[in-house]
N, C-alpha and C positions, 0 to 999 in steps of 0.2 A: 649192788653195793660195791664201788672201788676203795674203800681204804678213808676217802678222802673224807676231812671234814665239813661237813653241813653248815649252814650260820645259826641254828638254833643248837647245835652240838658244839662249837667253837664258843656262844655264849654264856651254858651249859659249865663246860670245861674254867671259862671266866670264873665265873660265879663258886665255883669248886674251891679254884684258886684262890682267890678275893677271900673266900670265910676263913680258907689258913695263912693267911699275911704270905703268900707266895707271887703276887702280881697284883699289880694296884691299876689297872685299867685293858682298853678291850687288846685284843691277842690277834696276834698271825699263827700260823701254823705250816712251816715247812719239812717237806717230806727229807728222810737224810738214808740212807744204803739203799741196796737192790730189790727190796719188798722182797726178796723170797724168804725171810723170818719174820720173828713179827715187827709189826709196821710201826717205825722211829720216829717221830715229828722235835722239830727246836722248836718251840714254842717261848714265845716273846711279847713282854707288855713296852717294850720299848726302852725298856731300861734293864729287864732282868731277861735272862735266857734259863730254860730248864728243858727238859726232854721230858716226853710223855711215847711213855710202848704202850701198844694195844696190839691184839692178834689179828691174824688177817682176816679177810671178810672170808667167811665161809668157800663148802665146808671145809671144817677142821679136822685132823683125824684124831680119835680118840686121845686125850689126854696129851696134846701136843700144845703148842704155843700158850702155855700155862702162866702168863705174867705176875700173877699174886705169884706163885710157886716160887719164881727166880728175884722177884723182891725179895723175897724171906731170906731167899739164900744169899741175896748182894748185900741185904743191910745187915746178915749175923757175921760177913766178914770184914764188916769194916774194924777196924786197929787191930786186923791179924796179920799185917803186913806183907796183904794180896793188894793191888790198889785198886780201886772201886768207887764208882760215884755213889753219892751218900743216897742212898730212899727219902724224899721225903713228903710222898703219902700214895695211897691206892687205894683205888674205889673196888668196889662188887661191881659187877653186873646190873645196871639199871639203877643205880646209883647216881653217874654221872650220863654216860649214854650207854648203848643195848651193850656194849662188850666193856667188860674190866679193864682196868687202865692201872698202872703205875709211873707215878711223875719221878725221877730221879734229877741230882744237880749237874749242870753243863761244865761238861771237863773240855779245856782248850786245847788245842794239842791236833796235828795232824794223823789221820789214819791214812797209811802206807801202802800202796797197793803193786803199783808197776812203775813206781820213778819215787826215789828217796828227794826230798824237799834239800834243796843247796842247802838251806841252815841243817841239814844234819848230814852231809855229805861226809864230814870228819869226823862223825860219831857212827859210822857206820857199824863198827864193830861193837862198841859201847853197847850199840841198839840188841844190835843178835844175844850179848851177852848177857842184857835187861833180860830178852824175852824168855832165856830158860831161866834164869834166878829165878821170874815170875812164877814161871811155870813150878819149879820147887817149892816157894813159898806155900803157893796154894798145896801143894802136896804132902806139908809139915803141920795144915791146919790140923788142931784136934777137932773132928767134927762134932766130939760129945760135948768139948766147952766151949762150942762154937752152938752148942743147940741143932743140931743137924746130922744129929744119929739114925732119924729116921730120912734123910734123904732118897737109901737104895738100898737092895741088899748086896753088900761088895762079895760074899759067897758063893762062888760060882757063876762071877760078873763073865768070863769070857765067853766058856760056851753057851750060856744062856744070850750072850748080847746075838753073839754071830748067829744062833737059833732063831733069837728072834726078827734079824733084820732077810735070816733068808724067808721065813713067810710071809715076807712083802714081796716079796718074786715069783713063789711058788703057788702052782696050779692047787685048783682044789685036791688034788691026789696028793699035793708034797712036793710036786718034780717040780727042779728049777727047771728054769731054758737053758738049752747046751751049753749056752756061752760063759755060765756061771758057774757049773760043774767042775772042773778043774781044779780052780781055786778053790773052791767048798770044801769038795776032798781034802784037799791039801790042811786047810784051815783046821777042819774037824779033826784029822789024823795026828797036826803036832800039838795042839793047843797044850799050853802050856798050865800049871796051877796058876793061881793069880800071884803077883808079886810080892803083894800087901792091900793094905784097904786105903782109901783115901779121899776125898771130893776131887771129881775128876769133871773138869770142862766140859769135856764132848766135842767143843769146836776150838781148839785152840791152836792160832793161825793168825799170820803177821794182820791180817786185815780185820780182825777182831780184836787189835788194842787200840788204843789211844796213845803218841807217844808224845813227850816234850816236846817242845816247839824247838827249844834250842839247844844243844850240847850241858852237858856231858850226856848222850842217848840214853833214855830210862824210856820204861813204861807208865804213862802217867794215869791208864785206867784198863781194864780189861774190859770189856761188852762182849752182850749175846751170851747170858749165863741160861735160857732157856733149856736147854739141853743137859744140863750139868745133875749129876748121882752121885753117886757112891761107887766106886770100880778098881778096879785095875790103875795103879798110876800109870805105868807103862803105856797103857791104851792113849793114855793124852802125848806122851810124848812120841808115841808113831804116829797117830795122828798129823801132831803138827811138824814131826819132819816130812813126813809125805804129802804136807801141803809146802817142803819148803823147796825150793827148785836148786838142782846144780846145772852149770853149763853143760851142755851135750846132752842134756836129757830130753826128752818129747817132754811140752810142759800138758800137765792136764790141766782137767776147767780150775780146780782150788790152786796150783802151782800158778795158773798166768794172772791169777790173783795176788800173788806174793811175786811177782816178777822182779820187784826192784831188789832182790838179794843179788841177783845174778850180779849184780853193779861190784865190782871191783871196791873191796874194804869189808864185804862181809864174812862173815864168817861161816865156815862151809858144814855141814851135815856134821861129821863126824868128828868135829870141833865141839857143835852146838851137844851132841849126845856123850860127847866125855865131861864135858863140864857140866850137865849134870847129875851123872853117875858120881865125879868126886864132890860135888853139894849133896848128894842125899844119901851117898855110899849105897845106892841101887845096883845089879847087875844087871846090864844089860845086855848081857851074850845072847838072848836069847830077841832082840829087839826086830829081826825082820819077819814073827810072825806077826807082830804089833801092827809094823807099818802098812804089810801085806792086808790085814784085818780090815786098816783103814783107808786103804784103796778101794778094796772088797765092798765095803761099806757104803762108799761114796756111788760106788757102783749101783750098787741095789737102791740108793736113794731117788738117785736120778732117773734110773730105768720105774719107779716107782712114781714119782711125780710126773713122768712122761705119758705114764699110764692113765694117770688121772687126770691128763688134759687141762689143771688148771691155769699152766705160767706157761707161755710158747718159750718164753727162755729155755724148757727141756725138752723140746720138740725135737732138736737133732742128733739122731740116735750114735752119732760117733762121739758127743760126751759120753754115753755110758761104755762106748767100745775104749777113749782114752782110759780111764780110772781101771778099765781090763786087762788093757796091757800090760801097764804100773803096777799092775797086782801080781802076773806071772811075772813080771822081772825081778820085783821085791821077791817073789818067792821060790827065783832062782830055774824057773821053767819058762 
């Protein structure tokens, strides 16, 4: 199984379509990011465009690429003034084909990865400064009148995250590999109480919005809510400054992702972390165990999925040595 669609699962999908007034004849289906989440298609009857997520072809790990899950969560935030494509339907499992599916509406808009688009060349800063507002919004949602109380438990969200990402490294005894130890220590020894409770992303990074086509720089959609709980706010915003690159840094594999900040007009790290400390009146004195966290993190992912041999994209083991280094620097060692 690659991912790809069948012509009796592309018909299938039609037919899906067609009974909720969503497409009115036969469909293409093109693949859109890196397949290392779950698997994005624009799907088109020729006049309408929509996107459809499905997880990737096997296997999956426990409770991962969850798309009914992240529907629920993208369609109880829409008019919370997070921006989000609308839900508008999801199958079960065997419903439409063997894996669950959710269709969402096609937002226009460039995603941003290593060269900012000339039409927003002058919006440069606008952009950076959409991406923490976003980043706030979501962090102001009430998740109880948003229906999303039962998301996570934000209680005890750090040391339990960091707990549980080091037993994706650790031998059957517990012992990480040397190279992880250091950081772990460190991790485990300052961890901080959590800051508050909140719906927190997981992956929030310049290459996971959608932005306006043209000036004034906004965020015109966020994706990739698969990963998103209940945690730490803080957690999302060292996350996504540690995927955001300054000049002179080694970029790691999520930084050469966000490359195009480096471009003269953006706005720089501790720009982007004071304005949103003055929108949400958070302290952030304490933000380099966050980003440290999410270096750490990214570490254990990759040294993880390299393990399991699925994606050769994590076949070379000096991504997980980049996201190591980034982690002792964040934390000062």
């Amino acid at each position: 199984m690659t991912g790809e669609w069948s012509g009796p699962e592309l018909k299938a999908l039609e037919g899906f379509l067609r009974d909720r007034d969503l497409c009115a004849g036969p469909l293409t289906a093109t693949r859109i990011g890196d397949g290392h989440s779950n698997l994005t298609d624009l799907v088109s009857d020729g006049a309408t465009r929509l996107i459809v997520r499905r997880p990737p072809p096997p296997p999956i790990p426990p409770g991962a690429h969850d798309v009914l899950r992240e529907a629920r969560l993208v369609a109880a935030l829409a008019g919370t003034g997070v921006p989000v494509p609308a839900v508008l339907a999801t199958a079960q499992a065997g419903e439409v084909v063997e894996s669950p599916l959710a269709v969402t509406s096609f937002v226009a808009g460039p995603v941003v990865t290593t060269v900012t688009p000339p039409a927003l060349a002058s919006a440069r800063r606008a952009v950076g400064e959409s991406l923490v507002d976003t980043l706030a919004a979501l962090h102001a949602v009430d998740r109880h009148a948003a229906g999303l109380a039962d998301l996570g438990r934000p209680e005890g969200f750090n040391l339990r995250h960091l707990r549980r990402m080091r037993r994706l490294v650790a031998d059957e005894a517990g012992v990480l590999p040397a190279e992880f130890r250091p950081v772990d220590t460190w991790l485990e020894e300052h961890a901080p109480s959590e800051s508050g409770a909140a719906i927190v992303h997981n992956d929030y990074r310049l290459g996971n919005v959608i932005l306006g086509a043209e000036p004034p720089g906004r965020v015109a959609a966020v994706l990739d809510w698969e990963l998103a709980t209940l945690g730490d706010p803080l957690f999302d915003v060292g996350y996504f400054l540690a995927s955001y690159p300054e000049p002179g840094e080694p970029l790691t594999p999520t930084g050469a992702l966000g490359a195009a900040v480096l471009e003269e007009g953006w706005p720089n790290r501790a720009e982007l972390a004071a304005r949103y400390a003055a929108a949400t009146g958070r302290d952030l004195s304490g933000l380099a165990w966050y980003t440290t966290l999410a270096l750490w993190k990214l570490a254990v992912l990759f040294a993880y999925s390299r393990r399991r041999g699925v994606d050769p994209y994590y076949d070379d083991p000096a991504l997980v040595a980049s996201f190591l280094d980034a982690a002792h620097r964040s934390a000062g060692s």
